[in-house]
C-alpha positions, 0 to 999 in steps of 0.5 A: 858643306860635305866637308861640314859632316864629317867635322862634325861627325855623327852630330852633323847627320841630322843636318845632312837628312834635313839638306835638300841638297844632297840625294837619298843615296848620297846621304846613305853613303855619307852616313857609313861614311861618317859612322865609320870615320867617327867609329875609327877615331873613337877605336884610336883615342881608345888606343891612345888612352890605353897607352897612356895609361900604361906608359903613367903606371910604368912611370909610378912603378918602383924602381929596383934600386941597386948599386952596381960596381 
């Protein structure tokens, strides 16, 4: 089950709130815990768009074209 929050991220929270299981302090650190792993891996898909998007406009810039000897 503690495995299940942090698959699915800052959706599974009302599930870990609603969990008997769990005590008030552990839900709270849990809660950091997975806003920060989801906020990690939203700043890297951010990264990864961005590089993406720059590597697509270098391929789409013109190529110098000149013939060397």
């Amino acid at each position: 089950m503690f495995l299940l929050f942090f698959v699915l991220g800052p959706f599974g929270l009302p599930l870990l709130w609603k969990s008997p299981g769990f005590s008030r302090g552990l839900k709270i650190v849990l809660t950091i815990a997975v806003m920060a792993y989801s906020a990690l891996l939203v700043g890297t898909v951010l990264i990864a768009v961005r590089t993406a998007m720059e590597q697509i406009c270098l391929v789409r810039a013109p190529m110098p074209v000149g013939i060397s000897s």
